[in-house]
C-alpha positions, -999 to +999 in steps of 0.1 A: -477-300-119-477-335-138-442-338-146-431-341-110-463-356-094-458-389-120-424-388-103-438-390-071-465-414-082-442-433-097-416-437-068-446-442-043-451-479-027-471-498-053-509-497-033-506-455-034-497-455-069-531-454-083-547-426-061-519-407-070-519-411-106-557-405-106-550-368-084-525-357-112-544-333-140-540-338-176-518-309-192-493-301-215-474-332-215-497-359-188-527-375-205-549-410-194-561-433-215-589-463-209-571-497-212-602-500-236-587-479-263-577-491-301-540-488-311-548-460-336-565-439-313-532-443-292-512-435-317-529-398-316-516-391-284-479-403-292-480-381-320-490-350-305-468-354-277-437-361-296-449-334-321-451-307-290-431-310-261-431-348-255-451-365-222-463-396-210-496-415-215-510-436-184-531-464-202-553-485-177-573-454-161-606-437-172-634-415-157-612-413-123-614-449-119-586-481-127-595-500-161-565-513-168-582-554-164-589-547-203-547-546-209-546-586-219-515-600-234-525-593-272-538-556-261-509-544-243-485-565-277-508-542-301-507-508-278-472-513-278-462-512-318-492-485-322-461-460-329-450-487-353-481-497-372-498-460-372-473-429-367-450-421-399-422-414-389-430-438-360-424-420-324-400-430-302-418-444-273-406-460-242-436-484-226-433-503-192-457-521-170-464-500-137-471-526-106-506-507-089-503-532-057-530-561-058-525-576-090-534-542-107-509-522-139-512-501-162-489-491-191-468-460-189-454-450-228-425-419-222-425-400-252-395-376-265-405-349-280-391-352-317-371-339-344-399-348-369-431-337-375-452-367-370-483-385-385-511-407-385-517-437-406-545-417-423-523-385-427-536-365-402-514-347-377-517-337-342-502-314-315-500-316-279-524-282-264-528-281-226-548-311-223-561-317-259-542-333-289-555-309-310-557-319-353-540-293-371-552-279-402-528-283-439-518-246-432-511-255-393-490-284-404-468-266-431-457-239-403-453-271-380-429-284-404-410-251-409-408-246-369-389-274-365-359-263-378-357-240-345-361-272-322-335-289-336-310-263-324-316-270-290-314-304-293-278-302-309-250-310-289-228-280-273-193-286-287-177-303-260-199-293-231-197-322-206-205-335-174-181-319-160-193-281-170-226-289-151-238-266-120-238-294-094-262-273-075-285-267-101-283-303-115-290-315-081-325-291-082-330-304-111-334-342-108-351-334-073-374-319-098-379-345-123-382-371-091-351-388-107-336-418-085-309-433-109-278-419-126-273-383-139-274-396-174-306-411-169-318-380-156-308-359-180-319-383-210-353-382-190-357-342-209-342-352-238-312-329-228-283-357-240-282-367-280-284-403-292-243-406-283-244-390-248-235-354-256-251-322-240-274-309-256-275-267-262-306-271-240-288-289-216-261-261-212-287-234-215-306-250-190-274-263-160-241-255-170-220-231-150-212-211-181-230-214-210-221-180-227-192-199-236-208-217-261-238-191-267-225-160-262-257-146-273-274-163-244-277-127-215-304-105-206-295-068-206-316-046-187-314-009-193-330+022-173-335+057-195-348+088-185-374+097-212-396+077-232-373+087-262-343+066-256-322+089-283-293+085-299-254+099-301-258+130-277-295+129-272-290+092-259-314+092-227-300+062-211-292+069-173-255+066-158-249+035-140-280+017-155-271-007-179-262-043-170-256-077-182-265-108-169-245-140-178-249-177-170-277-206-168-311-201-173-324-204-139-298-178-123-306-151-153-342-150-146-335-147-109-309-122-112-325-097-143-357-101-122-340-085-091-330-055-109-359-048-129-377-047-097-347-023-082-349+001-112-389-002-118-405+039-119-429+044-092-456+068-088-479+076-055-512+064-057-540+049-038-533+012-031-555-019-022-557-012+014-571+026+012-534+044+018-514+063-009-484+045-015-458+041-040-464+016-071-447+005-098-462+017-129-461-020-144-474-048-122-449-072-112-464-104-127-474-086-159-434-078-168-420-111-151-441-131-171-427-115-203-390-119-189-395-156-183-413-158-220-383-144-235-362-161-220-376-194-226-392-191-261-361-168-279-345-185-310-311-192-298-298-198-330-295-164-337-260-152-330-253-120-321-280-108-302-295-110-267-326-100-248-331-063-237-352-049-212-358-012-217-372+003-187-384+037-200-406+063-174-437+051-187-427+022-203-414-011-202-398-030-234-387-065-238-373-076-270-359-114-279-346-123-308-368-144-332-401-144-347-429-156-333-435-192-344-456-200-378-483-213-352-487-178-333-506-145-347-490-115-328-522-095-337-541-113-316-516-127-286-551-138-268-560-164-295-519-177-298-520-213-291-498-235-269-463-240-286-427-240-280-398-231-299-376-246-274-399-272-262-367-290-236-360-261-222-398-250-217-405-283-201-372-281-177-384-249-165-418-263-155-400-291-134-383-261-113-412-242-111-401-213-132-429-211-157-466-228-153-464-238-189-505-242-192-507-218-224-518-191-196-490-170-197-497-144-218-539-145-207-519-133-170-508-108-184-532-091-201-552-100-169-527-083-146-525-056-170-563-046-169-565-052-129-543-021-130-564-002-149-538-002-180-538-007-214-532-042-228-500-054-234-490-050-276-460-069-293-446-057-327-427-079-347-392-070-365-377-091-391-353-106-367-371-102-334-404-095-308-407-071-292-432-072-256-447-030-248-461-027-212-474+010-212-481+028-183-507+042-193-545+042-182-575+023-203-591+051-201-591+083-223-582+113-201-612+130-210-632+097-198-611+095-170-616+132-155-652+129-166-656+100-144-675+108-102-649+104-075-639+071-069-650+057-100-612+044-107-614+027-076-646+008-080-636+001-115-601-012-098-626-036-073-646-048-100-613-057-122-598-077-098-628-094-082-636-104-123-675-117-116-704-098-109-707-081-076-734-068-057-739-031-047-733-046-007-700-066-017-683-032-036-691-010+000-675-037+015-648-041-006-641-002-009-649+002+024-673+037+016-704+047+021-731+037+007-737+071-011-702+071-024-702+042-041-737+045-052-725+078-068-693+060-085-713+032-095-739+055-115-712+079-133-697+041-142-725+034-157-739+060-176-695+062-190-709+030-205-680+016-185-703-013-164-737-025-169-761-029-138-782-063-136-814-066-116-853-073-119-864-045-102-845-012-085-848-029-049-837-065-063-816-076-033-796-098-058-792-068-086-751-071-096-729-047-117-707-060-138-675-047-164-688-040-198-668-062-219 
């Protein structure tokens, strides 16, 4: 990912520098500029950055080659007040020359992400998405503005959290991460985890102290196992004995450690598995619920005291509720079409550096992805006035009247098609299912008179005919 490979880039002898700055993609916070661009065009890209998750901007490269011969003396003076002379408030950039070997540099600018919501000299404002700096719209901008006000809380100092409350272990893992070769503070100022006067940051204790419950007490996942779908109540409560745990401490360990046990307490059921066996499967893929665990846990609003995470694990069911809305920016009706952005943007770009989350805007796409390879419905999320909460059913796409209408094997060729996600030829699905050709020929036509795929070919005999999921 970006955020380490500019590390590496960085701290590489100055002749490898420029292949490897060339070989890192442009994402969420990495973007590369030509040394041929204006100062207000610059000034885009330091606002979006700082008005998402913050980054850096490598000017002197373009079209996978080294431009930077166009950085003269008065360029590189006008690049460097761009945040000056078109970003209000201006951004807080830090720009240095990096030596390419040969008589070759390009500027790097560092940018925090912000407090403020930032704009351009002509009043138009921008936000960092995956690799775009995207213009947000007057509506856009107003929830921008409002959004804020959950950022700053993680980049308030804990009360009296110091250095010495750091995981040495973690902290360690984490400027291995980052590629950091000078002090801890300059490590930990590299995230924006320290305030202007040196303090931790919430973030910061979230993120790598040894206890940070004892400042957010708030801050656990709970993960509970019931019997029924119904949880109940008072006497009818359905939650099982034994099967309701806490789990303190940093970031990091809680995802590790809730993780473990979900997977201990997940339901099974016997079924038919990739390799042609019956064997016992959890009724939610693993990916599908990790991926809402780590979501939570990144993207709750810890300034809400008094409440945690909770992961109900139900027989046919899995719930995770955080507390918080989602963001202004994000329609939970349509979680497909919710656009890259962070409530807790330090924290979300600390847990890319260890690897933890992706961060490419693709989580919840994975999801519903891993979701639908299994055959299950898509994932749902209902919003409370004080929280989200994620449903993973485990239950099939299918009607059950479909479903038992359906010619033997159709689940499985439907499971084939799912997962290989292109068209596949009649040849590749025997192979892949490893049945006869009459079997699958016989699935593929119940299929497709279901409605379920569609069959595409020139002729009945067309050697390159392909079926296909009906979208």
């Amino acid at each position: 990912m970006s955020v380490s490979a500019i590390a590496l880039a960085q701290s590489a002898p100055p002749g490898d520098r420029l292949a490897a700055l060339l070989a890192v993609p442009e994402d969420q916070w990495f973007d590369r500029k030509s040394g041929r661009i204006a100062p207000k065009d610059l000034a885009r890209a330091l606002a979006a950055f700082a008005n998402a998750e913050g980054g850096t901007v490598i000017v002197g490269l373009h079209g996978g080659r080294y431009d930077g011969a166009e950085l003269t003396v008065d360029k590189e003076n006008a690049l460097r007040q761009a945040s000056i002379d078109f970003t209000h408030p201006p951004v807080r950039v830090h720009t240095e020359r990096l030596d390419l070997g040969d008589g070759r540099s390009v500027l790097r600018f560092d940018i925090p992400v912000s407090e403020h919501v930032h704009e351009t000299s002509t009043g138009e404002v921008y936000l960092r998405v995956g690799d775009e700096s995207k213009r947000l719209s007057y509506a856009q901008r107003r929830e921008l503005d409002f959004d804020r006000g959950s950022a700053h809380f993680e980049g308030e100092a804990a009360p009296g959290a110091d250095a010495q409350d750091l995981d040495l272990d973690l902290l360690a893992e984490y400027r291995s991460s980052v590629g950091s070769t000078g002090s801890d503070e300059t490590a930990l100022r590299a995230r924006s985890l320290l305030t202007r006067d040196g303090s931790l940051t919430h973030a910061a204790a979230l993120l790598l102290a040894k206890d940070p419950q004892q400042w957010l007490p708030q801050a656990s996942v709970r993960v509970l196992r019931f019997t029924s779908d119904q949880a109940g109540t008072g006497r009818r409560l359905t939650l099982e004995a034994g099967r309701d745990e806490r789990f303190d401490g940093p970031i990091p360990s809680v995802i590790a450690s809730a993780s473990r046990r979900i997977a201990e307490w997940m339901p099974q059921h016997r079924a038919l598995g990739n390799r042609g066996r019956f064997e016992n499967i959890d009724i939610i893929p693993a990916d599908a619920w990790l991926e809402g665990l780590v979501n939570a846990v990144v993207h709750r609003s810890y300034s809400m005291a008094g409440d945690h995470i909770r992961v109900n694990i139900h027989p046919g069911r899995i719930e995770i509720e955080s507390p918080g809305r989602f963001p202004g920016l994000a329609d939970p009706h349509h979680p497909l079409e919710i656009a890259r952005y962070a409530r807790n943007p330090r924290i979300a770009r600390v847990c890319s550096d260890l690897g933890i989350t992706q961060e490419r805007g693709e989580g919840i796409r994975r999801m519903f992805e891993e979701m639908r390879v299994a055959g299950l419905q898509d994932p749902t999320y209902e919003q409370t006035s004080g929280s989200v909460r994620l449903l993973l059913r485990a239950e099939p796409s299918l009607s059950p009247q479909l479903l038992a209408s359906l010619p033997s094997g159709g689940e499985e060729i439907l499971r084939i098609l799912r997962e290989h996600d292109a068209p596949m030829g009649t040849g590749d699905i025997i192979d892949a299912s490893g049945r006869s050709r009459p079997y699958v020929r016989t699935a593929l036509a119940g299929l497709r008179e279901a409605g379920l795929i569609s069959w595409r070919g020139t002729s009945a005999r067309d050697p390159r005919a392909t079926w296909e999921i009906v979208r």
